[in-house]
Each structure stands twice: as structure tokens, then as C-alpha cells.
mmJSON file of the N, C-alpha and C atoms, coordinates in Angstrom:
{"data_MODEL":{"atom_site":{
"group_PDB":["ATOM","ATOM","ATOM","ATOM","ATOM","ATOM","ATOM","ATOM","ATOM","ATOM","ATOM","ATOM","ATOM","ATOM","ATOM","ATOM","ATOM","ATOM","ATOM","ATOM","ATOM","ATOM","ATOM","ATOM","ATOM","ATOM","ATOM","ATOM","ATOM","ATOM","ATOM","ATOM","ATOM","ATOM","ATOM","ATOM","ATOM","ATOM","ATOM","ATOM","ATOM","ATOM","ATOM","ATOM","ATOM","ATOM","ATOM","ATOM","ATOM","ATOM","ATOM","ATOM","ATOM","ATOM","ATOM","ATOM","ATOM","ATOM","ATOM","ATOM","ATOM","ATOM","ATOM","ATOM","ATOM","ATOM","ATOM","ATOM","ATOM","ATOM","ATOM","ATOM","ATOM","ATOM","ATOM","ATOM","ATOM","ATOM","ATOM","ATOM","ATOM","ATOM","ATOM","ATOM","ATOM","ATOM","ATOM","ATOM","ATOM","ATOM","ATOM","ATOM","ATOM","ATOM","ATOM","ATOM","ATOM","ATOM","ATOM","ATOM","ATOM","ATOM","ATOM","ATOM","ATOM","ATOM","ATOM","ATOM","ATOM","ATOM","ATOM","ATOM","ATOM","ATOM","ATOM","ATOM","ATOM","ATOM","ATOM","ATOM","ATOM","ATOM","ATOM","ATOM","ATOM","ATOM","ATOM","ATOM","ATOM","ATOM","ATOM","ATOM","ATOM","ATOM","ATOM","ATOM","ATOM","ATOM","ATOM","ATOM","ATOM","ATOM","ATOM","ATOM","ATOM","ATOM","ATOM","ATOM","ATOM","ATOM","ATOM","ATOM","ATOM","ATOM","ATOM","ATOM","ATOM","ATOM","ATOM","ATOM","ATOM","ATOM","ATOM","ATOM","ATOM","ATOM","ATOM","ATOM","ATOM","ATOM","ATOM","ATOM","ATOM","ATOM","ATOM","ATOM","ATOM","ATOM","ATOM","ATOM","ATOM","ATOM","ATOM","ATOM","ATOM","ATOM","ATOM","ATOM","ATOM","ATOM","ATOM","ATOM","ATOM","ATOM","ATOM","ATOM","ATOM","ATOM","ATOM","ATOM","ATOM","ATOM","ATOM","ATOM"],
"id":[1,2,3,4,5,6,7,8,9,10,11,12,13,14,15,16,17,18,19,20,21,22,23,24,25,26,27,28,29,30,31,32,33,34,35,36,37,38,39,40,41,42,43,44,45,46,47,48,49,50,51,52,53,54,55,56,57,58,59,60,61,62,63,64,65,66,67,68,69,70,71,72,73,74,75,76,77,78,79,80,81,82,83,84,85,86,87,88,89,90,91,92,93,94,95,96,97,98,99,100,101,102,103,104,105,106,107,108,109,110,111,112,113,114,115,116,117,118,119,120,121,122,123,124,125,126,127,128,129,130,131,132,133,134,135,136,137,138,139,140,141,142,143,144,145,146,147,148,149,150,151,152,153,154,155,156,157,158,159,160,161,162,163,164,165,166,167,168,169,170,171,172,173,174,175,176,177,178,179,180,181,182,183,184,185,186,187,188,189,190,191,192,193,194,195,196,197,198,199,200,201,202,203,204],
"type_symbol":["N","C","C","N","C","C","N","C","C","N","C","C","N","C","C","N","C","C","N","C","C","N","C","C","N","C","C","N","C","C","N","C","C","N","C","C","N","C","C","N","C","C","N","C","C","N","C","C","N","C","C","N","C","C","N","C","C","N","C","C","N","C","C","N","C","C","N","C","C","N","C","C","N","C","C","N","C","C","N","C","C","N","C","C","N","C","C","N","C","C","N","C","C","N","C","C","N","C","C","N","C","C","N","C","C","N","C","C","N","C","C","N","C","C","N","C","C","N","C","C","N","C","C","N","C","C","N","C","C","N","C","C","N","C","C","N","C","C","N","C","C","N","C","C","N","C","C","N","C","C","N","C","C","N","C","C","N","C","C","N","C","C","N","C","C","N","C","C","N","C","C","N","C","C","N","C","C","N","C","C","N","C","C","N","C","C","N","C","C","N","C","C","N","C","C","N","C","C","N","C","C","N","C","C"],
"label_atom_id":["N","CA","C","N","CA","C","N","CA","C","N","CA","C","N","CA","C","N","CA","C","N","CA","C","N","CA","C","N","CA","C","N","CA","C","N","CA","C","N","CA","C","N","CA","C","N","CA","C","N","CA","C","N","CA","C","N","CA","C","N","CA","C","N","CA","C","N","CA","C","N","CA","C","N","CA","C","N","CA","C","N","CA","C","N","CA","C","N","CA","C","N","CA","C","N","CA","C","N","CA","C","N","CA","C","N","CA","C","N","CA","C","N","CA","C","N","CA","C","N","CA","C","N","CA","C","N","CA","C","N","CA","C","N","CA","C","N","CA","C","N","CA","C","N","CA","C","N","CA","C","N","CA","C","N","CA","C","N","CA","C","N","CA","C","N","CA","C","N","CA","C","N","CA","C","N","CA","C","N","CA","C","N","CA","C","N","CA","C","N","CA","C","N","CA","C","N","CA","C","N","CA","C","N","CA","C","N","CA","C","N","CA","C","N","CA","C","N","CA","C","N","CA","C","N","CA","C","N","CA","C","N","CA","C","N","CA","C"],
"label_alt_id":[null,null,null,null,null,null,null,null,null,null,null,null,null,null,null,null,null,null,null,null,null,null,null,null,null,null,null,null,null,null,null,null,null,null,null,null,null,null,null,null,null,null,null,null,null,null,null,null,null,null,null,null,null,null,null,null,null,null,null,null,null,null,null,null,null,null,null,null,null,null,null,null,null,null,null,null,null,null,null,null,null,null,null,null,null,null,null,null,null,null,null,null,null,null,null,null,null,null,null,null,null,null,null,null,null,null,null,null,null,null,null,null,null,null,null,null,null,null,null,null,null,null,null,null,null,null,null,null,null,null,null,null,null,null,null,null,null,null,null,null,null,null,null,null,null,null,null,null,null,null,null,null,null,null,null,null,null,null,null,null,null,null,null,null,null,null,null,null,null,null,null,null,null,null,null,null,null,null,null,null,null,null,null,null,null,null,null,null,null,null,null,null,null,null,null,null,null,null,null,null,null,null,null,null],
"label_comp_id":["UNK","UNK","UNK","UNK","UNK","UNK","UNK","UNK","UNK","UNK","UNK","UNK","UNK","UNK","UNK","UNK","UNK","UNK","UNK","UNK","UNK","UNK","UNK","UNK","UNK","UNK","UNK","UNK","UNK","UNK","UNK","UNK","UNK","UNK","UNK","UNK","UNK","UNK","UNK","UNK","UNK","UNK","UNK","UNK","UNK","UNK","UNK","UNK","UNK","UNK","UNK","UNK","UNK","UNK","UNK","UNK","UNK","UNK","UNK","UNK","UNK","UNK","UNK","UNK","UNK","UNK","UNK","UNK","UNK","UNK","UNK","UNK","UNK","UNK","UNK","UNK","UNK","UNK","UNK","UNK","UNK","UNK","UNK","UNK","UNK","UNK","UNK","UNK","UNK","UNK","UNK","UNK","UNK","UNK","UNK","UNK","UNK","UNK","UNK","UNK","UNK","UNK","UNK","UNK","UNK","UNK","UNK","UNK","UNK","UNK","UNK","UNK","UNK","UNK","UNK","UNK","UNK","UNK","UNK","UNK","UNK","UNK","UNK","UNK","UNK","UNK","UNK","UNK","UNK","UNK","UNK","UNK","UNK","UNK","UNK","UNK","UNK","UNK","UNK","UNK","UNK","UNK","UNK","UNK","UNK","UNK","UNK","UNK","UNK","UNK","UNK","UNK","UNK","UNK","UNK","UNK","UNK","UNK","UNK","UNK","UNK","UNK","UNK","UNK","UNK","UNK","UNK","UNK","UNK","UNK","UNK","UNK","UNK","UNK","UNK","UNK","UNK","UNK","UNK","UNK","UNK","UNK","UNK","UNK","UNK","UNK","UNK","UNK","UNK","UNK","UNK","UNK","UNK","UNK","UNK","UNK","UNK","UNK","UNK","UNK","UNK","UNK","UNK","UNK"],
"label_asym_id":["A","A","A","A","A","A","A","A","A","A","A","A","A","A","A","A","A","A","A","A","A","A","A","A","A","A","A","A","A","A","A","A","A","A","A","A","A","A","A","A","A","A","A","A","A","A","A","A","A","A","A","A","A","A","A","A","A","A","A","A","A","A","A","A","A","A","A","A","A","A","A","A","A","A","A","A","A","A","A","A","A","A","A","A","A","A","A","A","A","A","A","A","A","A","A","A","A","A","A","A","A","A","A","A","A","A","A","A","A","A","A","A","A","A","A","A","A","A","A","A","A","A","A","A","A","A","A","A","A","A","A","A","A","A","A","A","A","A","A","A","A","A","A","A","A","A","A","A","A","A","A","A","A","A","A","A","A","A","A","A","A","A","A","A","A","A","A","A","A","A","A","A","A","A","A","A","A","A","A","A","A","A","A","A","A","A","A","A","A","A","A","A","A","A","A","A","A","A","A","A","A","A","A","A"],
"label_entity_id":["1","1","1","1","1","1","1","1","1","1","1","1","1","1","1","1","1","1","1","1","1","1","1","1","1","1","1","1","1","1","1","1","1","1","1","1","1","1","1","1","1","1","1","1","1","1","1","1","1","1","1","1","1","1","1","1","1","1","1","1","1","1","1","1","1","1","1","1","1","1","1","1","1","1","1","1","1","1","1","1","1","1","1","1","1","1","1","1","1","1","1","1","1","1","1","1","1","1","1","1","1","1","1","1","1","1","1","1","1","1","1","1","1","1","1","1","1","1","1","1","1","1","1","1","1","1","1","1","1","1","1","1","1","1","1","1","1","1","1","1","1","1","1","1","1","1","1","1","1","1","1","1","1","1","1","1","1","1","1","1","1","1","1","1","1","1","1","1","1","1","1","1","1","1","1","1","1","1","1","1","1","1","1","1","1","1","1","1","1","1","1","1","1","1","1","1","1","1","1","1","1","1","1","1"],
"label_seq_id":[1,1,1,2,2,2,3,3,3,4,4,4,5,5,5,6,6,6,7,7,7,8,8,8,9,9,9,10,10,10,11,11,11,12,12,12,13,13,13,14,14,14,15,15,15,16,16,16,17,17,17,18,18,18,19,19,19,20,20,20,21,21,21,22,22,22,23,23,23,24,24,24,25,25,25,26,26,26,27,27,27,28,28,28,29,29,29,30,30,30,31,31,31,32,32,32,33,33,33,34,34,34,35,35,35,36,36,36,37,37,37,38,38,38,39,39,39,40,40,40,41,41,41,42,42,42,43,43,43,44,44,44,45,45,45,46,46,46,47,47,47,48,48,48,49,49,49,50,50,50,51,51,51,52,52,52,53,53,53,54,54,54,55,55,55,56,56,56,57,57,57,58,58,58,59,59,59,60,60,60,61,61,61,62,62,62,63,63,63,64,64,64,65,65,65,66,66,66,67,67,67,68,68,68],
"pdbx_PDB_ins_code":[null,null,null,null,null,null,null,null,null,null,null,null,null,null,null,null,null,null,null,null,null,null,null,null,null,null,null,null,null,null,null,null,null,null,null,null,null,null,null,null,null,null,null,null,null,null,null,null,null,null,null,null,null,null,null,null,null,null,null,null,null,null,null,null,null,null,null,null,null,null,null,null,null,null,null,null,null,null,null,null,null,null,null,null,null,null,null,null,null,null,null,null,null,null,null,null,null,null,null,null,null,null,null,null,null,null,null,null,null,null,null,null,null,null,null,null,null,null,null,null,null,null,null,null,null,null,null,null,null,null,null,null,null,null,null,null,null,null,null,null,null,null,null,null,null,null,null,null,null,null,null,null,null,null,null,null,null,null,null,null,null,null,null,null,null,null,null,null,null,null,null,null,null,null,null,null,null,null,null,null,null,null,null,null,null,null,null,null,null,null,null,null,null,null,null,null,null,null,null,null,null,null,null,null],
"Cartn_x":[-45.017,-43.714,-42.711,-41.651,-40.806,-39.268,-38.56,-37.616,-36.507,-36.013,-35.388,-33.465,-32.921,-31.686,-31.319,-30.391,-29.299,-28.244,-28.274,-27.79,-26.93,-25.081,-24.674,-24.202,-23.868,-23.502,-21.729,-20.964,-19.653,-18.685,-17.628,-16.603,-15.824,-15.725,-14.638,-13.312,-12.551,-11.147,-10.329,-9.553,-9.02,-9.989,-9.047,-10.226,-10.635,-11.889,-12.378,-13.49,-14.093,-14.891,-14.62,-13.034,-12.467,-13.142,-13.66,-14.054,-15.831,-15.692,-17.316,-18.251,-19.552,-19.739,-21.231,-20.853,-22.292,-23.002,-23.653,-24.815,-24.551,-24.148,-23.851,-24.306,-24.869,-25.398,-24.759,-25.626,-24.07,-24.616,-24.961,-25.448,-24.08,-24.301,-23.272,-22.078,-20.769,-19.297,-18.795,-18.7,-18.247,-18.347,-17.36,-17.641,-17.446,-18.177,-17.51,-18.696,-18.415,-19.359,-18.975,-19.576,-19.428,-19.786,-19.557,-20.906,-20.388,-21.225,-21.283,-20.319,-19.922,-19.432,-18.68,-18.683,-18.063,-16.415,-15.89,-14.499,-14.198,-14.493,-14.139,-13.313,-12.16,-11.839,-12.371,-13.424,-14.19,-15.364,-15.762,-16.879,-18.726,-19.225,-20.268,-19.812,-18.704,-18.019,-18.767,-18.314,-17.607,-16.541,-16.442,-15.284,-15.462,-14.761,-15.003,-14.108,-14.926,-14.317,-14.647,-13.846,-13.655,-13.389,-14.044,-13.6,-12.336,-11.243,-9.787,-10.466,-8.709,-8.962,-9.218,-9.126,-9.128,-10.976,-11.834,-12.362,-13.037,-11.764,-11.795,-12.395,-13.131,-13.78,-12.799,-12.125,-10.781,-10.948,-10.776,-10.28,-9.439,-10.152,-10.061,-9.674,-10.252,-9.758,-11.325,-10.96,-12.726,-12.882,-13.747,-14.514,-15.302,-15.125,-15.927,-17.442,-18.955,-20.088,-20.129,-20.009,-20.225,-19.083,-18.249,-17.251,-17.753,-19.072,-19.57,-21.008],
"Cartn_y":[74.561,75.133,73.99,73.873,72.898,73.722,72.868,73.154,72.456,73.301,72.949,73.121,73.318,73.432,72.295,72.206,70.69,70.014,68.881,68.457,67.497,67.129,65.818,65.787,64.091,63.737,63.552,63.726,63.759,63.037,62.527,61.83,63.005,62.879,63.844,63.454,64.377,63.656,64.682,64.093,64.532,64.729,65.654,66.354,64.983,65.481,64.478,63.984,64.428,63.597,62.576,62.316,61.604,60.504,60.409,59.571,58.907,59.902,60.222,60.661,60.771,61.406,62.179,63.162,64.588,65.075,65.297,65.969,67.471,67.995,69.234,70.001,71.683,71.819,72.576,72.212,72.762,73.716,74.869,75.983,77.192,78.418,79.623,79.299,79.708,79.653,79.236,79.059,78.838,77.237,76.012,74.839,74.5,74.589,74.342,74.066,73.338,72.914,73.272,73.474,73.715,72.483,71.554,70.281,70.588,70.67,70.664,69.112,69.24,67.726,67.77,66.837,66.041,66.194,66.217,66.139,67.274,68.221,69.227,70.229,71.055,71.624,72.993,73.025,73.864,73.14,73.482,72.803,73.908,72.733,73.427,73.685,73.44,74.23,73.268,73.96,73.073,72.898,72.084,71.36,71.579,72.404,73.377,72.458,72.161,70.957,71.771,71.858,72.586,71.652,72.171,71.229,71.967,70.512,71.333,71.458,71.607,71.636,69.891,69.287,67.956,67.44,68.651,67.861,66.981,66.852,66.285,67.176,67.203,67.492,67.409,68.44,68.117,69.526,69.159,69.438,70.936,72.061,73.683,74.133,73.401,73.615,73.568,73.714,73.802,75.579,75.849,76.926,77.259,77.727,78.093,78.462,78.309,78.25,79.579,80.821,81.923,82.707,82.205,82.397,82.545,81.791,82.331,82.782],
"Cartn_z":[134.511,134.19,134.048,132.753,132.642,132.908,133.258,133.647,132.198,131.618,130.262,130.4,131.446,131.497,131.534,131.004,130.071,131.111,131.632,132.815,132.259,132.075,132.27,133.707,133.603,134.915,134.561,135.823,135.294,136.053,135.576,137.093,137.451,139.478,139.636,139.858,139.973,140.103,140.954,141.992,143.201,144.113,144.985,146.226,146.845,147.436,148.718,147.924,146.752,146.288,144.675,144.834,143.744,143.243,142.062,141.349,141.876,142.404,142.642,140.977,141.165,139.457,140.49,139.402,139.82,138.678,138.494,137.702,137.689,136.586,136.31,135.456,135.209,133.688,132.856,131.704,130.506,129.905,130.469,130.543,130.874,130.352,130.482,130.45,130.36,129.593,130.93,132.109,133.126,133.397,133.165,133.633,134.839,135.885,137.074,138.174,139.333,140.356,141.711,142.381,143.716,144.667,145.193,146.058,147.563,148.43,150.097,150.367,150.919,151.027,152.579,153.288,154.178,154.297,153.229,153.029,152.687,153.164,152.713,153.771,153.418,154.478,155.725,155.223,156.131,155.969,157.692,157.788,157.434,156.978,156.033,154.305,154.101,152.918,151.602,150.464,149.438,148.666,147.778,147.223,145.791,145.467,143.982,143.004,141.653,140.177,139.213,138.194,137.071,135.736,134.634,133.53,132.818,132.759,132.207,130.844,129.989,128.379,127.895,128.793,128.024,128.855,129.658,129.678,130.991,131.546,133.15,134.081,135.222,136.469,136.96,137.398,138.315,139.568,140.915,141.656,142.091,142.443,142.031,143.964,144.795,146.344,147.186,148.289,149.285,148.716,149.909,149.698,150.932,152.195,153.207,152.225,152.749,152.769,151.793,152.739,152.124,151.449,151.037,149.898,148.517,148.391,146.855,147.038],
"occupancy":[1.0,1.0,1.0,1.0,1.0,1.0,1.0,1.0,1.0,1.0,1.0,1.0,1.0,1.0,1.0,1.0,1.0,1.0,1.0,1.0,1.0,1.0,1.0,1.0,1.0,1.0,1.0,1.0,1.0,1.0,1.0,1.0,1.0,1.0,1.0,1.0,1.0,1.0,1.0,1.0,1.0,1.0,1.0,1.0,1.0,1.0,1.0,1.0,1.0,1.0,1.0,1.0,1.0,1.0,1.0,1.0,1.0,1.0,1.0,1.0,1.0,1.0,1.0,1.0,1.0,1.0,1.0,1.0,1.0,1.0,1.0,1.0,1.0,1.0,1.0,1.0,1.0,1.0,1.0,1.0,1.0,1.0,1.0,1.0,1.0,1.0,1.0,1.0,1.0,1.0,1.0,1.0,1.0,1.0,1.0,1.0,1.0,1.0,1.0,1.0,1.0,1.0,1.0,1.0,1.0,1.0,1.0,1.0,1.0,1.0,1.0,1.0,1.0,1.0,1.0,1.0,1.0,1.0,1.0,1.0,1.0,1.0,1.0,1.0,1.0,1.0,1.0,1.0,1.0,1.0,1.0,1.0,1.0,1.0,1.0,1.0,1.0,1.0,1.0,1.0,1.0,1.0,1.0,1.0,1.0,1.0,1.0,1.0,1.0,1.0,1.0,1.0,1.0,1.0,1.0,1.0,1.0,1.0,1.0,1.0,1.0,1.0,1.0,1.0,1.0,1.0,1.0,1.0,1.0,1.0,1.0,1.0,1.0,1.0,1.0,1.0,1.0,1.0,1.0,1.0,1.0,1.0,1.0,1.0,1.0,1.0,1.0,1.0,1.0,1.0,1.0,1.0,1.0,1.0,1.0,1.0,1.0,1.0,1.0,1.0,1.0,1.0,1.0,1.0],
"B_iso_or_equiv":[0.0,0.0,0.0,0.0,0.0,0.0,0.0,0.0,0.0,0.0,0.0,0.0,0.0,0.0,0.0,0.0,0.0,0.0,0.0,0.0,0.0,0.0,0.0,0.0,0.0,0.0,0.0,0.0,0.0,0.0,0.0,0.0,0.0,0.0,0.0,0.0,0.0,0.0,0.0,0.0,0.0,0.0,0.0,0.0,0.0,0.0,0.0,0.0,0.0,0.0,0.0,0.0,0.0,0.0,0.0,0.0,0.0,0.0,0.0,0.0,0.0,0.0,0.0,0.0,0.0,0.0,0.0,0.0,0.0,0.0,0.0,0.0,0.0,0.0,0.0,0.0,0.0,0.0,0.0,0.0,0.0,0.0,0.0,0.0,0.0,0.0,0.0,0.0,0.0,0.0,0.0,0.0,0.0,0.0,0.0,0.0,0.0,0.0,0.0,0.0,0.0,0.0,0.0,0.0,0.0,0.0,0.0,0.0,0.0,0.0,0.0,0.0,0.0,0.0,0.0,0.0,0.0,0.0,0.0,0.0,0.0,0.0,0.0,0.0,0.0,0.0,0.0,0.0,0.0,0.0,0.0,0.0,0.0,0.0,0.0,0.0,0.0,0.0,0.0,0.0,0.0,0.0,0.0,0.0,0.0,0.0,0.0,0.0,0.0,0.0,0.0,0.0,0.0,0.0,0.0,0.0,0.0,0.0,0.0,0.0,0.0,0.0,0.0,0.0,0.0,0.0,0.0,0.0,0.0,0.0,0.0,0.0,0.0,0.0,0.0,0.0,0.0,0.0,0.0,0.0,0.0,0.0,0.0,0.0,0.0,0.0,0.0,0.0,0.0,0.0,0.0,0.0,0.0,0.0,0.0,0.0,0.0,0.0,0.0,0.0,0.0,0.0,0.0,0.0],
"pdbx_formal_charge":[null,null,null,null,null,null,null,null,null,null,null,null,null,null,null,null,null,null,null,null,null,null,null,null,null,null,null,null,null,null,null,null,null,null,null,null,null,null,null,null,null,null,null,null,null,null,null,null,null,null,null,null,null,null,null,null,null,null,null,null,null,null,null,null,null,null,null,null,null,null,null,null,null,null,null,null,null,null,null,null,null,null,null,null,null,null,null,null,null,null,null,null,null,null,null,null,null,null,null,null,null,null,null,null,null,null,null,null,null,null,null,null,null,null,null,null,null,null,null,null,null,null,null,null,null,null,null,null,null,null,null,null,null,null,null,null,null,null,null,null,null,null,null,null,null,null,null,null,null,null,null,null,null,null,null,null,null,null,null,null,null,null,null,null,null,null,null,null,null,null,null,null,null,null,null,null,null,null,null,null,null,null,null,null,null,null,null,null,null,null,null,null,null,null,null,null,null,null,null,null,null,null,null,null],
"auth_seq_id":[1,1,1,2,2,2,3,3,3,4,4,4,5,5,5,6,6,6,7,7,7,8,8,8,9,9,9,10,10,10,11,11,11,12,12,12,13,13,13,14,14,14,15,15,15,16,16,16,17,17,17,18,18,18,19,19,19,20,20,20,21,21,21,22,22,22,23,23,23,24,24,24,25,25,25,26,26,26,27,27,27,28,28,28,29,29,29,30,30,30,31,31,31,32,32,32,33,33,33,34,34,34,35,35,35,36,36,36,37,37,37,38,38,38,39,39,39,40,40,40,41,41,41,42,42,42,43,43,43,44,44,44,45,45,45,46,46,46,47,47,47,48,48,48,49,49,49,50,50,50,51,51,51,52,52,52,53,53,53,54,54,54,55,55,55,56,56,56,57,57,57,58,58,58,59,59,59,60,60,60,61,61,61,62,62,62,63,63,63,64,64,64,65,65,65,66,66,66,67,67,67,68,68,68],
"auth_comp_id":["UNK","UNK","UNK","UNK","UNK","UNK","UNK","UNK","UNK","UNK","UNK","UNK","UNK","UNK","UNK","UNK","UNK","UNK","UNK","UNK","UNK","UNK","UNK","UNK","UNK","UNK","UNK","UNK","UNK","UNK","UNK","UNK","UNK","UNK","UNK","UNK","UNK","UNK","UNK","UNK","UNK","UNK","UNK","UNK","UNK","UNK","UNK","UNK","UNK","UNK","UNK","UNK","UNK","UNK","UNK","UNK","UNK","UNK","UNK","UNK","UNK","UNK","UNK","UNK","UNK","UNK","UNK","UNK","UNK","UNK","UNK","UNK","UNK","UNK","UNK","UNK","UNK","UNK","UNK","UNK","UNK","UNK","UNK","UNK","UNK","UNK","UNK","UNK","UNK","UNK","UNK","UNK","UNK","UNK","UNK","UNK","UNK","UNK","UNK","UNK","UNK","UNK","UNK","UNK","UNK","UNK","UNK","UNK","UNK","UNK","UNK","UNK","UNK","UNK","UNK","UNK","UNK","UNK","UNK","UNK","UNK","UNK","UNK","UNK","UNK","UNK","UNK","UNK","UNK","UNK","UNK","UNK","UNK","UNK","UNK","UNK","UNK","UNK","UNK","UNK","UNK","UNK","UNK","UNK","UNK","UNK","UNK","UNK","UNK","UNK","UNK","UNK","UNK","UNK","UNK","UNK","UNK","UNK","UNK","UNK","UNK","UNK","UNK","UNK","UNK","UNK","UNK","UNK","UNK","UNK","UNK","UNK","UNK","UNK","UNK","UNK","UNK","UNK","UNK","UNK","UNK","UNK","UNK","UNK","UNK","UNK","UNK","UNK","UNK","UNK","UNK","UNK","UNK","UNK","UNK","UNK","UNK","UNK","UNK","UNK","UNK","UNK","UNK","UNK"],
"auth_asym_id":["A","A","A","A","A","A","A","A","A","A","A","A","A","A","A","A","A","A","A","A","A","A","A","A","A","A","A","A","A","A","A","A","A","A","A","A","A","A","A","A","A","A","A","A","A","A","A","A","A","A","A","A","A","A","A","A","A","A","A","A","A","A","A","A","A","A","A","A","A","A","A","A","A","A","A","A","A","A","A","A","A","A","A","A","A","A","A","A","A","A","A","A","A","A","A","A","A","A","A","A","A","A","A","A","A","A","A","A","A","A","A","A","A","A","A","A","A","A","A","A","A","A","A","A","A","A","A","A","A","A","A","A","A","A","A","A","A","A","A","A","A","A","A","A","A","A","A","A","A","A","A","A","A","A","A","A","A","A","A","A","A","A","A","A","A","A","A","A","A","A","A","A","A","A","A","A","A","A","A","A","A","A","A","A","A","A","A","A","A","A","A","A","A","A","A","A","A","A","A","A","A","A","A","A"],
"auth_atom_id":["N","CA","C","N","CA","C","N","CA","C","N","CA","C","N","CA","C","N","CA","C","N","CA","C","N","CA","C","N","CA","C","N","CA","C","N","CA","C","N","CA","C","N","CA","C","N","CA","C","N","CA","C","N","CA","C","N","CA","C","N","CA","C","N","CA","C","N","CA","C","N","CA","C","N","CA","C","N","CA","C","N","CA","C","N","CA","C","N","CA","C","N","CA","C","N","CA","C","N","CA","C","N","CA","C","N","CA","C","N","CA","C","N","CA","C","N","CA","C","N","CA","C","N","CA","C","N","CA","C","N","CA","C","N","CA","C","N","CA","C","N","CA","C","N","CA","C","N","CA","C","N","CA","C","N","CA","C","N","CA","C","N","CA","C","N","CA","C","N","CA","C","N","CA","C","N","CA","C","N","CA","C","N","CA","C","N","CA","C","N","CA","C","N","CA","C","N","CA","C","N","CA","C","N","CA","C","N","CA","C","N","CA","C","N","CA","C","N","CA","C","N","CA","C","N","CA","C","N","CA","C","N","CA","C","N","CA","C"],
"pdbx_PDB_model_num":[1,1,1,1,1,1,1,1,1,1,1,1,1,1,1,1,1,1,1,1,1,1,1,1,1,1,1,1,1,1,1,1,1,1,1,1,1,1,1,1,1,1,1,1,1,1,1,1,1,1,1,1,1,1,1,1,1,1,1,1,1,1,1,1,1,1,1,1,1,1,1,1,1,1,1,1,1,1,1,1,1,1,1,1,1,1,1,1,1,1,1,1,1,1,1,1,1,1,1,1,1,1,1,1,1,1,1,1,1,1,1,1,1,1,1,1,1,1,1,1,1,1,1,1,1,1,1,1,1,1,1,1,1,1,1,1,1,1,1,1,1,1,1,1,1,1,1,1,1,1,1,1,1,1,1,1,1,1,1,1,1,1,1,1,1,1,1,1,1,1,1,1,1,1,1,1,1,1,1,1,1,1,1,1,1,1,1,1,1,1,1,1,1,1,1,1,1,1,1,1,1,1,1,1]
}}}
């Protein structure tokens, strides 16, 4: 079995993982990532990045664990 979903990697910007870069896929109308992270304001959480209109991985707020 191959796994065929389309992956770039991206820079983020703000938040706790600023200018970090993640691997994201460019799959369904929704651009956006969720990552577990350290810096985040709940613990266990993540730190939700969205692509604006120009493009950028930017910085959407944390996210307690089971919030999504």
C-alpha cells in the first residue's frame, strides 16, 4: 500500500513555534495545522497555523488536546 497524499514543508510565523518549518498536506480546501508543542498554552495542547491570502503559516491560537 502507497501512501500518495501531497506533503510541503512550510515556515511558521508567530506563536511559540515562530519560524520553525513543518510538513503539511495540500490535500482538502482547509489550509491549516495543528502541532503538539511545548509552547503552547495548555498543557498537552496544540498550536493551531493557518495559510493567510498571501500564503504565510501564521499563527490561529493554542488549542487544549481535545478541542478538535
Amino acid at each position: 500500500m502507497t501512501d500518495d497524499t501531497a506533503y510541503t514543508t512550510v515556515e511558521l510565523h508567530g506563536g511559540p513555534l515562530d519560524g520553525s518549518t513543518a510538513p503539511v498536506t495540500l490535500d482538502g480546501d482547509e489550509q491549516w495545522t495543528a502541532i503538539i508543542t511545548d509552547g503552547c498554552a495548555y498543557r498537552g495542547g496544540r498550536s493551531v497555523y493557518a495559510s493567510d491570502a498571501a500564503g504565510r503559516w501564521v499563527w490561529q491560537g493554542d488549542v487544549p488536546w481535545d478541542a478538535m
